[in-house]
N, CA, C and O atoms as a GROMACS GRO file, in nm:
protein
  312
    1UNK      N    1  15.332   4.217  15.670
    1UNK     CA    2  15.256   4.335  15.641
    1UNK      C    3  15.335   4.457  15.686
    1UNK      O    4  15.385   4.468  15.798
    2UNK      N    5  15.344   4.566  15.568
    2UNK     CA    6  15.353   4.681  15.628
    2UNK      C    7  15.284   4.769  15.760
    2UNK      O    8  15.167   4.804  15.774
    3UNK      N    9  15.402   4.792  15.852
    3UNK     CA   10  15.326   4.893  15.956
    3UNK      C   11  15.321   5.017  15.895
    3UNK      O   12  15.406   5.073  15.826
    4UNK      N   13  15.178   5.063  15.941
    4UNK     CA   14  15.154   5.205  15.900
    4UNK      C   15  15.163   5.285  16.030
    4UNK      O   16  15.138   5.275  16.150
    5UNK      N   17  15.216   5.374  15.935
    5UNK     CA   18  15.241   5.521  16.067
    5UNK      C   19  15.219   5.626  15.941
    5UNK      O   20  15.220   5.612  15.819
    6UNK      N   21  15.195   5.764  16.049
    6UNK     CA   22  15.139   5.881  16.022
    6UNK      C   23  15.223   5.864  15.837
    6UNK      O   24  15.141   5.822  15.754
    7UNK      N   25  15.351   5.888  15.786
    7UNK     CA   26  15.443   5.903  15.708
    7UNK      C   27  15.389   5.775  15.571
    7UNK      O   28  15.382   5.790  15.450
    8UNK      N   29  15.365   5.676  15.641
    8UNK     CA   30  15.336   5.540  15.509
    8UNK      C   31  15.206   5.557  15.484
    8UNK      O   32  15.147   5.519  15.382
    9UNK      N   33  15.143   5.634  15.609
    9UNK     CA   34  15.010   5.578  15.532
    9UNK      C   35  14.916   5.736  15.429
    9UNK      O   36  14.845   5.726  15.329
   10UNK      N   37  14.946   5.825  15.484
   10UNK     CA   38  14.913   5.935  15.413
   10UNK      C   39  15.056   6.001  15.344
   10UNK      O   40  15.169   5.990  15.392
   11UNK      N   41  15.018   6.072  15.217
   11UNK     CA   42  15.164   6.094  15.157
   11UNK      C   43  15.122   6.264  15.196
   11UNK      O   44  15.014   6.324  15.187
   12UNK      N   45  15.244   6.304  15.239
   12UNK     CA   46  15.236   6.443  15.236
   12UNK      C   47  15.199   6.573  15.113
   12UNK      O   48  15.220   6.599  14.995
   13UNK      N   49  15.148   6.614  15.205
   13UNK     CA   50  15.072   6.732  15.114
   13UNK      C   51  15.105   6.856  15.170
   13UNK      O   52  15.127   6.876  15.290
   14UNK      N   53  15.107   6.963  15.055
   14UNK     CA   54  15.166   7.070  15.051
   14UNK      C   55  15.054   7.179  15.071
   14UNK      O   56  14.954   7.187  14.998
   15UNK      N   57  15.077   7.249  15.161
   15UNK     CA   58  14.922   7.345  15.174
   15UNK      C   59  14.873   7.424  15.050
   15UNK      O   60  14.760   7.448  15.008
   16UNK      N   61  15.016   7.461  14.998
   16UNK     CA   62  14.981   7.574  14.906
   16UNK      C   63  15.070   7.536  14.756
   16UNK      O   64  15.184   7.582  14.767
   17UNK      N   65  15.057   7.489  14.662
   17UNK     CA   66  15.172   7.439  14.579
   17UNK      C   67  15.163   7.614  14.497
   17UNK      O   68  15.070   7.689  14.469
   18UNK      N   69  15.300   7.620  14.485
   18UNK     CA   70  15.376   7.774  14.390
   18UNK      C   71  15.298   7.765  14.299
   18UNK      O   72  15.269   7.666  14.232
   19UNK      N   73  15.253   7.885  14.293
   19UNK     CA   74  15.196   7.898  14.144
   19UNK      C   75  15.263   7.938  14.077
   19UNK      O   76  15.366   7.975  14.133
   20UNK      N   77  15.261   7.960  13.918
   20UNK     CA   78  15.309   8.028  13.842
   20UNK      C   79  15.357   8.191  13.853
   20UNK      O   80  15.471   8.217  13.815
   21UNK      N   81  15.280   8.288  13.899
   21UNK     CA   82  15.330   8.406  13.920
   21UNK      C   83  15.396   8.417  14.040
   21UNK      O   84  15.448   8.524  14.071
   22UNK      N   85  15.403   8.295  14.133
   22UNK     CA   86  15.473   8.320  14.250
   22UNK      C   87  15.590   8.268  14.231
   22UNK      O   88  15.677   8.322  14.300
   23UNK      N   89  15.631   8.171  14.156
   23UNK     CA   90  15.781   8.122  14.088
   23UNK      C   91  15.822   8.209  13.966
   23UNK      O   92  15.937   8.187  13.929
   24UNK      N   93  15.755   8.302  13.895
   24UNK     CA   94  15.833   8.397  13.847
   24UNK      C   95  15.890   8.528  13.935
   24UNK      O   96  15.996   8.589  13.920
   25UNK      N   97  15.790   8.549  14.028
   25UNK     CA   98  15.857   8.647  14.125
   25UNK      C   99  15.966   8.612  14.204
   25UNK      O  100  16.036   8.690  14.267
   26UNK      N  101  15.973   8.536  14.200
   26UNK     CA  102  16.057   8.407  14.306
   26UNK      C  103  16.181   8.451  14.256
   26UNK      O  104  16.274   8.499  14.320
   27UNK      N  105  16.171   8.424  14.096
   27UNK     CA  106  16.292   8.394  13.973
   27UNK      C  107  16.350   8.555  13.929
   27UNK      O  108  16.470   8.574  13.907
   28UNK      N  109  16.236   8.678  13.918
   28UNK     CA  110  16.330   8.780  13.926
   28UNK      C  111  16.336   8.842  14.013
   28UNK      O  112  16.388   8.952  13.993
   29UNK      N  113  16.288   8.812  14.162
   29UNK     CA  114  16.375   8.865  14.255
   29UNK      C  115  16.488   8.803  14.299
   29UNK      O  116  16.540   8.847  14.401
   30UNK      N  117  16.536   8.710  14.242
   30UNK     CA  118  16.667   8.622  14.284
   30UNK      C  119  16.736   8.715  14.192
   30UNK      O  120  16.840   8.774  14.220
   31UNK      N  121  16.659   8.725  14.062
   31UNK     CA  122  16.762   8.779  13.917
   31UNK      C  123  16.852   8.953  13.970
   31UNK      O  124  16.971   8.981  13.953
   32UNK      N  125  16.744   9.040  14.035
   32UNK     CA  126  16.746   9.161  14.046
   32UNK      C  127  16.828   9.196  14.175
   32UNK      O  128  16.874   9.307  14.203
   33UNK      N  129  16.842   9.035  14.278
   33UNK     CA  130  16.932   9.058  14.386
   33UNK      C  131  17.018   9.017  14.340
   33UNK      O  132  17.103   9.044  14.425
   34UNK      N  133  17.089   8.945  14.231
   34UNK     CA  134  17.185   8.894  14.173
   34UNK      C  135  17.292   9.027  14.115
   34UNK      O  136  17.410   9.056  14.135
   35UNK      N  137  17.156   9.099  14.016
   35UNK     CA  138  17.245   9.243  13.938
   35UNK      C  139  17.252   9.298  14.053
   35UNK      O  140  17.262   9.411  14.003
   36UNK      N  141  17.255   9.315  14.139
   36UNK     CA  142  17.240   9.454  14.255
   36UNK      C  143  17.370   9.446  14.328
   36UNK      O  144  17.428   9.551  14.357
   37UNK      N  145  17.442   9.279  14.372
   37UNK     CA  146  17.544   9.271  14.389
   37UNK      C  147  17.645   9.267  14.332
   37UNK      O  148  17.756   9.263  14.386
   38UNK      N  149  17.621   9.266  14.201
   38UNK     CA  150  17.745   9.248  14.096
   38UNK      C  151  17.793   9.418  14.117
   38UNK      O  152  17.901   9.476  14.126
   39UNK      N  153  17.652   9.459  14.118
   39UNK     CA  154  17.688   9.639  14.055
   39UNK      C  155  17.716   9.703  14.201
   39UNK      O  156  17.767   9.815  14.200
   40UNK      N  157  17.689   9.648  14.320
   40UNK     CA  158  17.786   9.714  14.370
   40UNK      C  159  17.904   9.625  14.415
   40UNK      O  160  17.915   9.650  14.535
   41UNK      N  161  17.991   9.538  14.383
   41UNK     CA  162  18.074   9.502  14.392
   41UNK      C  163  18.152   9.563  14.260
   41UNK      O  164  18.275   9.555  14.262
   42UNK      N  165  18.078   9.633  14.124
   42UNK     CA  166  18.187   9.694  14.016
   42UNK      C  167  18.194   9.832  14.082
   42UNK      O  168  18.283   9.912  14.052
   43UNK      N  169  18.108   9.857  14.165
   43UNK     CA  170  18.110  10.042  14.216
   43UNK      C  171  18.201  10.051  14.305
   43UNK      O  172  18.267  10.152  14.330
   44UNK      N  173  18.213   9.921  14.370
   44UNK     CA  174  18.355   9.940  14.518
   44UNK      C  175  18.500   9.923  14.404
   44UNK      O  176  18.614   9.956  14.440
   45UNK      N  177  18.481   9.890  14.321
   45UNK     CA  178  18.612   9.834  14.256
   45UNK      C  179  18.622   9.998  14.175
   45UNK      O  180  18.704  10.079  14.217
   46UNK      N  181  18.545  10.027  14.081
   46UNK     CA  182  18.555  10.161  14.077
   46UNK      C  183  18.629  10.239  14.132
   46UNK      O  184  18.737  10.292  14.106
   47UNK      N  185  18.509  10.242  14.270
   47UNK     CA  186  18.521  10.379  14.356
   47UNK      C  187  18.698  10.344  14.443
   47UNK      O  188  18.758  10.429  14.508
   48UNK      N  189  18.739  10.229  14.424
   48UNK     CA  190  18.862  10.202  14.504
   48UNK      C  191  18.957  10.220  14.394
   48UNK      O  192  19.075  10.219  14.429
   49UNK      N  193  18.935  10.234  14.287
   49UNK     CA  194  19.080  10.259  14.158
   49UNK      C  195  19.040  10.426  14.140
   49UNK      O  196  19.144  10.479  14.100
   50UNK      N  197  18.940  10.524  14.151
   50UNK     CA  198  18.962  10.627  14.155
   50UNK      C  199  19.030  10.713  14.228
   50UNK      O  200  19.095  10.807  14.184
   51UNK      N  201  19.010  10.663  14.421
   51UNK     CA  202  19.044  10.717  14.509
   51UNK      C  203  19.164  10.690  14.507
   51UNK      O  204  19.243  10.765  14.564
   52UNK      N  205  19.212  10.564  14.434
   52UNK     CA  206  19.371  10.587  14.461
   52UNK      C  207  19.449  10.661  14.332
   52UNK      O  208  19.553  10.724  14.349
   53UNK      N  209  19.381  10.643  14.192
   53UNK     CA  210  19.440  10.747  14.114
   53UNK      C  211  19.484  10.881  14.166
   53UNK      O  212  19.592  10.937  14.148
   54UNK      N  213  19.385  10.918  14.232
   54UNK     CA  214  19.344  11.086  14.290
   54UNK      C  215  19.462  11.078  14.414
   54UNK      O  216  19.514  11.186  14.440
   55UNK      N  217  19.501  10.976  14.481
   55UNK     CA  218  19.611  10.970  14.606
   55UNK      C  219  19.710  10.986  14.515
   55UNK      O  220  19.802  11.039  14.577
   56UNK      N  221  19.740  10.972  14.416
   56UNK     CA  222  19.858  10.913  14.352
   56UNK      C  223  19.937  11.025  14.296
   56UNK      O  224  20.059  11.042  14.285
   57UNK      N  225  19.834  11.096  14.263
   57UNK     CA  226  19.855  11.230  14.141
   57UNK      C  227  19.839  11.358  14.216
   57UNK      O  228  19.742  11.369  14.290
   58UNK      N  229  19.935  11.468  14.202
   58UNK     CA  230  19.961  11.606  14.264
   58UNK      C  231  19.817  11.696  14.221
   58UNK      O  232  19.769  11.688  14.108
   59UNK      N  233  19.771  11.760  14.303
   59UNK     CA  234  19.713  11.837  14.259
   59UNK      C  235  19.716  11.950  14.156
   59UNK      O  236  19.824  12.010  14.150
   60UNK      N  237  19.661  11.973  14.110
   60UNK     CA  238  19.654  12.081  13.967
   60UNK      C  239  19.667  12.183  14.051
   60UNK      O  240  19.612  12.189  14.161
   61UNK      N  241  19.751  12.280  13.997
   61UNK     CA  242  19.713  12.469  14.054
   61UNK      C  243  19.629  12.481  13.997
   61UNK      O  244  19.619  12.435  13.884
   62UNK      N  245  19.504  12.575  14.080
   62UNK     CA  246  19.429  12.671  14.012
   62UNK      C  247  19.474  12.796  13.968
   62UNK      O  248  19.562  12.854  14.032
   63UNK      N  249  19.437  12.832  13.892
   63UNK     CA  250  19.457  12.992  13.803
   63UNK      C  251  19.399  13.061  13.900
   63UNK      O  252  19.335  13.007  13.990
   64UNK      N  253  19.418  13.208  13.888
   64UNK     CA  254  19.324  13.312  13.947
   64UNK      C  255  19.198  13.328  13.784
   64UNK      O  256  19.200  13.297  13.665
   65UNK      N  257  19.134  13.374  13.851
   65UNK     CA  258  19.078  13.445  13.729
   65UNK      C  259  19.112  13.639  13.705
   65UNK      O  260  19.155  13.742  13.756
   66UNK      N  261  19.059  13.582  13.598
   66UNK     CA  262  19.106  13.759  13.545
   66UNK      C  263  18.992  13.814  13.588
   66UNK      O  264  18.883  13.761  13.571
   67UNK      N  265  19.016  13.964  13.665
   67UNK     CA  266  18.877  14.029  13.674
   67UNK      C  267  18.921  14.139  13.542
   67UNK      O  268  19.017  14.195  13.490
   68UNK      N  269  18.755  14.121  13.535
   68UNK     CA  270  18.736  14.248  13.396
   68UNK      C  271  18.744  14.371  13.470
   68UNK      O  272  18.762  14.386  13.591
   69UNK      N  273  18.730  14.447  13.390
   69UNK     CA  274  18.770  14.576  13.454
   69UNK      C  275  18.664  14.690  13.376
   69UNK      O  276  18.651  14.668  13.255
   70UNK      N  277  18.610  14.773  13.413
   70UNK     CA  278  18.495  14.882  13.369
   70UNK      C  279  18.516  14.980  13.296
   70UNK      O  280  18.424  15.058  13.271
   71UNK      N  281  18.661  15.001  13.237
   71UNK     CA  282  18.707  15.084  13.132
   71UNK      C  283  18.801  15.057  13.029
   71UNK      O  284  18.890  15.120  12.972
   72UNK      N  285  18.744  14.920  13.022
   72UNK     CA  286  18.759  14.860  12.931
   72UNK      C  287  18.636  14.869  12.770
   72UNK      O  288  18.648  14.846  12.650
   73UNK      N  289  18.524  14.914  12.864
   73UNK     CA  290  18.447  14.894  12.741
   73UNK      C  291  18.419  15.060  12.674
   73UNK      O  292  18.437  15.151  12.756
   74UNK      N  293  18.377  15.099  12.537
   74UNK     CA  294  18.358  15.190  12.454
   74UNK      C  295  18.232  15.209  12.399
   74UNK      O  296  18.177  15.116  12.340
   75UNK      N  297  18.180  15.315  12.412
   75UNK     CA  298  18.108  15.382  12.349
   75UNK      C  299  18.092  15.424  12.258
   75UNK      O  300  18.164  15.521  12.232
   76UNK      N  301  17.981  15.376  12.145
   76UNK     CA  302  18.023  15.462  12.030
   76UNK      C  303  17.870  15.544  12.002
   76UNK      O  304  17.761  15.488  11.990
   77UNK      N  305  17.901  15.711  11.997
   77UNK     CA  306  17.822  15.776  11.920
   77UNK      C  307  17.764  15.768  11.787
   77UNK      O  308  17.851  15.751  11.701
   78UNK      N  309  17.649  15.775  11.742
   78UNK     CA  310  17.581  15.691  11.632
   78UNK      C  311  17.606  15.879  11.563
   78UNK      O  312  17.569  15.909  11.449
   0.00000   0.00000   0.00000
């Protein structure tokens, strides 16, 4: 004869079995932590090929700007 103990003789039971809306939440919050690391692992890759373009390359001169000047403009009598 089988000995029974706590394990053979009752089969385990689950307090609460997943429901349906709790295994879809389940499924896109896995999905939405999934995109979140991709996108910032493309933003470090990005942000690390810009900063070194920008190391790489001389800065531009700026221009002055032109100031206008107040006798420059005309009047005309009608």
């Amino acid at each position: 004869m089988v000995k029974l103990t706590k394990t053979t003789a009752f089969k385990p039971h689950n307090s609460k079995p997943e429901m349906q809306i709790d295994k879809t939440s389940r499924i896109v919050k896995e999905m939405s932590e999934h995109d979140a690391a991709e996108r910032k692992i493309k933003n470090d890759r990005l942000r690390n090929a810009r900063l070194e373009r920008e190391a790489h390359t001389p800065p531009e001169p700026t221009a002055k700007a032109k100031r206008k000047t107040g006798a420059s403009k005309t009047v005309q009598k009608p």
